[in-house]
C-alpha positions in Angstrom: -8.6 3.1 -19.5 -11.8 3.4 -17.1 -14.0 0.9 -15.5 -17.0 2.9 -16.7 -16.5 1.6 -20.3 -16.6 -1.6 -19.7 -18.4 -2.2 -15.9 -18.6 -5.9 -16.4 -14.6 -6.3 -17.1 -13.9 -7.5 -13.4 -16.3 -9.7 -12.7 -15.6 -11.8 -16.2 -12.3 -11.8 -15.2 -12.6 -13.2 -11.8 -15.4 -16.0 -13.5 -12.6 -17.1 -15.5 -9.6 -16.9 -13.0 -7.2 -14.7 -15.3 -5.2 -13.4 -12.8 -2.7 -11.9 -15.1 -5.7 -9.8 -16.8 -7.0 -9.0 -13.9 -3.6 -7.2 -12.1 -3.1 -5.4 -15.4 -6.8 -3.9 -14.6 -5.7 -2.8 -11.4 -3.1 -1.2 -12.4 -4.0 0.4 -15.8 -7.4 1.5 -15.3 -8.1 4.8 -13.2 -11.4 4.4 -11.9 -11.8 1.5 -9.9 -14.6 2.4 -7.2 -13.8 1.2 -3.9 -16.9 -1.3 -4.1 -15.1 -2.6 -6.8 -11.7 -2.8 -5.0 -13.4 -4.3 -2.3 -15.1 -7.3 -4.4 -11.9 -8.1 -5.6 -10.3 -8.6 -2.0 -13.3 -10.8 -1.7 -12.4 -12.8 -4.8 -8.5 -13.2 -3.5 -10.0 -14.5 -0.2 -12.0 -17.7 -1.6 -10.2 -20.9 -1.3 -11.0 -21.5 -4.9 -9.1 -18.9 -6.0 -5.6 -20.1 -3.8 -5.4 -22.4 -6.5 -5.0 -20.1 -9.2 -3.0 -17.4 -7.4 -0.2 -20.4 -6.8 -0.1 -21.5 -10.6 0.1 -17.4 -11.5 2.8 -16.8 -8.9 4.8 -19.8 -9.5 4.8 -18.7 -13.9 5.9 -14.9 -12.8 8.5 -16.5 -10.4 10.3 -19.0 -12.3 13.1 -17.2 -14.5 13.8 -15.5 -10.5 16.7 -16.2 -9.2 15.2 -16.8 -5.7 16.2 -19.8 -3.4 14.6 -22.8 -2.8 13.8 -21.9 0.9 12.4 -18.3 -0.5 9.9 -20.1 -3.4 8.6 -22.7 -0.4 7.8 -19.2 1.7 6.1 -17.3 -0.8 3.6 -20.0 -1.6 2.5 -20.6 2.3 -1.1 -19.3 2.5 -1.1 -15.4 3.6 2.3 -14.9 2.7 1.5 -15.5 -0.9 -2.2 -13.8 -0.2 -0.1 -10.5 0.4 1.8 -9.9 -2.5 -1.6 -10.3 -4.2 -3.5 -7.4 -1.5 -0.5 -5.3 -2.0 -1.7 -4.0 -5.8 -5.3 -3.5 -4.3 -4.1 -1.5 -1.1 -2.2 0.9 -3.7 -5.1 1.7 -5.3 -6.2 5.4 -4.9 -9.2 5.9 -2.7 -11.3 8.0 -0.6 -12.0 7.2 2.9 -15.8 7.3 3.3 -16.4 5.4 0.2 -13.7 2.9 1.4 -15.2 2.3 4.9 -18.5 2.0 4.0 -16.9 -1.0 1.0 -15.1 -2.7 3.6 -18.2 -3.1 5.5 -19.0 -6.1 3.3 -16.0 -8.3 4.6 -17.0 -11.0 7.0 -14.6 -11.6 10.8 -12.1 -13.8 9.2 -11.3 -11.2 6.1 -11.1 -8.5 8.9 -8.7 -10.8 10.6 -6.4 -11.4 7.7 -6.3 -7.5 7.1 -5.3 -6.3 10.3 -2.5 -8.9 10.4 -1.2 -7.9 7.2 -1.6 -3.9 7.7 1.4 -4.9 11.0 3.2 -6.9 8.3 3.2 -3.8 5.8 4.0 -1.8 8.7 7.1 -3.6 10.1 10.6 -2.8 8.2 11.9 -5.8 6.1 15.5 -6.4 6.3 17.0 -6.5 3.2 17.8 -10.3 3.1 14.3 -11.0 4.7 11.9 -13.9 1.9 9.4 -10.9 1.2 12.2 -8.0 0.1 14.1 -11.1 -2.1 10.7 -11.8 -3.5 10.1 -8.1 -4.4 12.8 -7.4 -6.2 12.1 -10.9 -8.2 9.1 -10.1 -9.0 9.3 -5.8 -9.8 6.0 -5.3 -8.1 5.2 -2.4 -6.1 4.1 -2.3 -2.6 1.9 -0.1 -1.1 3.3 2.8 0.3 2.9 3.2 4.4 0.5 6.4 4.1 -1.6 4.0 2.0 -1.5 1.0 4.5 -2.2 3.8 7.0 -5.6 5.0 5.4 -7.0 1.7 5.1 -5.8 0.5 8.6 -8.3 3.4 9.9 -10.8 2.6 7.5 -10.5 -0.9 8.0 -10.9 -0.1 12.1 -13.9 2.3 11.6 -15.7 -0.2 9.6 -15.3 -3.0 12.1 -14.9 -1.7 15.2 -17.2 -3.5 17.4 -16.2 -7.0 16.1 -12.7 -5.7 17.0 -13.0 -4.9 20.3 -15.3 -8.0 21.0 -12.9 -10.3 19.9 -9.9 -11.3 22.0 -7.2 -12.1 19.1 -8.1 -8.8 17.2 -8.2 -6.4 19.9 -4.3 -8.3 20.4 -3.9 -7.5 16.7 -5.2 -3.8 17.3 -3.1 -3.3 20.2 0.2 -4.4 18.1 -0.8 -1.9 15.1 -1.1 1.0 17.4 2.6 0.4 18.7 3.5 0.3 15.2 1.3 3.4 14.4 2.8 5.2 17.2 6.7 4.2 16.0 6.0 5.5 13.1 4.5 8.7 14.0 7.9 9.4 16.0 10.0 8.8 12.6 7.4 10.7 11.0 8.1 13.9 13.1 12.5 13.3 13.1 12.2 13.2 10.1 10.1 16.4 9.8 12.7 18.0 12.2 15.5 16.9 9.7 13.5 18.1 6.7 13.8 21.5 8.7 17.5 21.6 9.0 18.1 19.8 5.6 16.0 23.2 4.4 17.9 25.8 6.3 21.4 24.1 5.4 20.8 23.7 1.5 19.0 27.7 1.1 22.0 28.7 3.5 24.5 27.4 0.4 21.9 29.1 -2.1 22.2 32.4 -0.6 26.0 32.2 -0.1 26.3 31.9 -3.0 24.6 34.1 -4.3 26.2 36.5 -7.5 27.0 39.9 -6.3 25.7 42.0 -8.7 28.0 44.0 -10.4 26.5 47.6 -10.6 23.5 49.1 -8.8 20.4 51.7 -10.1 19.5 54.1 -8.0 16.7 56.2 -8.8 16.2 60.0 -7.3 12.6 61.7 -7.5 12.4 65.1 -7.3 9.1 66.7 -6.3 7.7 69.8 -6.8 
């Protein structure tokens, strides 16, 4: 499916608040520009849509088996707001387009962003409301290369609001001490790649069939 066939599909979605349409469009269709992506997040970020995302989440969740404490969690405001920007931040985009799309959010929409890029990039336990809910659910998360890219697209965009205001440059300063953890398991685990390598083509070559006879070939010249 592509956007391009039917370029008024989002927006007559979003008029009529059919959030379960409008996720399958996000996932299904291939050519969602990152203006579109981007007027979306807007859409999720109007009070008037809370509303809806609660009566959508609350039908997916209720054949869960999921505590009392987790269901009281999930619908608190951001918390339920995230599981919601998770299947936009998947989508696939390129940066330049992207930065120049998230130019259009406002300082409060920059504010909920960066806190929920240092959500994404902090490890869940396994017990933790949001892995419980997850699993409940069967929706995919964004992967961390993903939260990564629009982190710095997110930053480029914004930058001078960022570093002008006091409880975003504290958020900024938190997502480069994640950024910079990461980068360290990003290269162990490059080094372990490495040995993994050697270790594995070590076995291959071991073992290795002898060949059983051998052609030799003699040329005589004149």
């Amino acid at each position: 499916l592509y956007s391009r066939q039917c370029p008024r599909l989002f927006p007559i979605l979003m008029q009529a608040h059919q959030i379960e349409l409008l996720l399958d469009g996000v996932r299904f269709i291939h050519d969602i520009s990152e203006i579109q992506i981007t007027k979306i997040l807007l859409y999720l970020f109007r009070e008037s849509t809370f509303e809806h995302l609660k009566g959508h989440i609350q039908i997916t969740l209720q054949n869960a088996e999921l505590t009392e404490e987790t269901r009281k969690w999930v619908m608190e405001g951001d918390n339920l707001l995230d599981f919601y920007v998770d299947q936009i931040v998947r989508l696939p985009t390129t940066e330049m387009p992207l930065r120049k799309a998230l130019s259009l959010l406002q300082s409060p929409h920059v504010a909920y962003m960066m806190a929920y890029m240092r959500r994404r990039l902090l490890l869940a336990p396994k017990d933790a409301p949001i892995t419980q809910t997850r699993a409940a659910i069967k929706w995919k998360s964004p992967s961390t290369a993903s939260v990564v890219h629009w982190t710095s697209a997110l930053i480029d965009s914004h930058v001078s609001n960022i570093l002008l205001s006091n409880d975003l440059e504290h958020l900024l300063l938190d997502l480069f001490v994640v950024l910079r953890e990461e980068l360290v398991a990003c290269e162990q685990m490059q080094g372990v790649s490495g040995q993994l390598w050697q270790f594995f083509h070590r076995k291959e070559s071991q073992a290795r069939a002898i060949p059983e006879y051998s052609v030799e070939v003699l040329a005589l010249g004149k």
